[in-house]
C-alpha positions as CSV (number, residue, x, y, z in Angstrom):
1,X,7.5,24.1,-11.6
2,X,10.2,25.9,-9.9
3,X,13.9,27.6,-10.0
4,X,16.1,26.7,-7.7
5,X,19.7,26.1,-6.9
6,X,21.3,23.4,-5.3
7,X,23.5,23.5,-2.4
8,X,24.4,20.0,-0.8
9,X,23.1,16.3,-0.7
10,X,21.6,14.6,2.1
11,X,22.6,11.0,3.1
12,X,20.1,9.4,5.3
13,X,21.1,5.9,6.7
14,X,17.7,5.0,8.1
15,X,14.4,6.1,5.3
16,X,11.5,4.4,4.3
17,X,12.2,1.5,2.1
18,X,10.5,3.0,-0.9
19,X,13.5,6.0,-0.8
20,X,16.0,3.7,-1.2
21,X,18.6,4.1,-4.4
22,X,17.6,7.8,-4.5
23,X,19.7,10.6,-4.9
24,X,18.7,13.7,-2.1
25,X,19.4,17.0,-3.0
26,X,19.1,20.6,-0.8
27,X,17.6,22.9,-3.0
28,X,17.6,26.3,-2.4
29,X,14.5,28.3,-4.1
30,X,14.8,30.9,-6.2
31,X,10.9,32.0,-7.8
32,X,10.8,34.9,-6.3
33,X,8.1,34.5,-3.7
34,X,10.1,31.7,-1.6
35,X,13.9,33.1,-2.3
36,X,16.6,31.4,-0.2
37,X,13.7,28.6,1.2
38,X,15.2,25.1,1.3
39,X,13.6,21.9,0.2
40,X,14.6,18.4,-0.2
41,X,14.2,17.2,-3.8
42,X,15.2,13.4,-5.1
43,X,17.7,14.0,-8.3
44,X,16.2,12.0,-11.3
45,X,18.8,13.8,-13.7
46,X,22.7,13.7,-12.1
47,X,22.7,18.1,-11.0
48,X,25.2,18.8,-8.8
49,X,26.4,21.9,-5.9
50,X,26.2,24.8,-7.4
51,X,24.0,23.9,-10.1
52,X,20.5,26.1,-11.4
53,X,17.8,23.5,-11.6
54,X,13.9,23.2,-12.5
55,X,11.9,21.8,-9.4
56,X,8.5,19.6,-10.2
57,X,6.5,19.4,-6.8
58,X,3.6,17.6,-5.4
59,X,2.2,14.8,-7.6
60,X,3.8,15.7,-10.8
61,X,7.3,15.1,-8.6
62,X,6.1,11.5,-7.7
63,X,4.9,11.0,-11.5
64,X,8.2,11.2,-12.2
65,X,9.6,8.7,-10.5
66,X,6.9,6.1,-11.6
67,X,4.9,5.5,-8.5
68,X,2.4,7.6,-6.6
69,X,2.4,5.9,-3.2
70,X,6.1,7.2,-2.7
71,X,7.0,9.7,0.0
72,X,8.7,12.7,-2.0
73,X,7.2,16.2,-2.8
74,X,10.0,17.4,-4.8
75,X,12.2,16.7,-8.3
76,X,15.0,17.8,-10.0
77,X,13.5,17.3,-13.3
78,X,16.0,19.9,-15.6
79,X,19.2,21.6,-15.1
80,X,19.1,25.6,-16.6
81,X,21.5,26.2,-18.8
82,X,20.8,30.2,-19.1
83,X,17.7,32.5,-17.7
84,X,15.4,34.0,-19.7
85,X,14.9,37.4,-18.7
86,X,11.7,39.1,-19.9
């Protein structure tokens, strides 16, 4: 999993059918090792701009969403509500 932060939403007119009814979200990373890199990540949980949010990637992401033939690498799976800092 990963931190990030979200910055806008994407509207795409034209997507593969399977995409269809989901919410896109730019998320901007912030782990450390990819700070400020930007991903696209489907919103299964209602964040919005501005928000701190916990990314699931790769097959876990399409797990979520209930079907593994769908093309997404990335999900907004949790809103943080206050870091941890160690």
């Amino acid at each position: 999993m990963l931190a990030g932060q979200v910055v806008d939403n994407i509207w795409a007119t034209r997507k593969a059918d399977s995409l269809i009814g989901l919410k896109l979200m730019v998320v901007r990373l912030l782990d450390g090792v990819n700070d400020g890199k930007l991903v696209i990540s489907v919103d299964t949980i209602g964040a919005g701009i501005g928000e701190r949010v916990i990314l699931c990637e790769g097959s876990s992401a399409r797990k979520m969403l209930g079907q593994d033939s769908i093309p997404v690498d990335s999900v907004i799976v949790g809103i943080i509500d206050e870091d941890c800092h160690f």
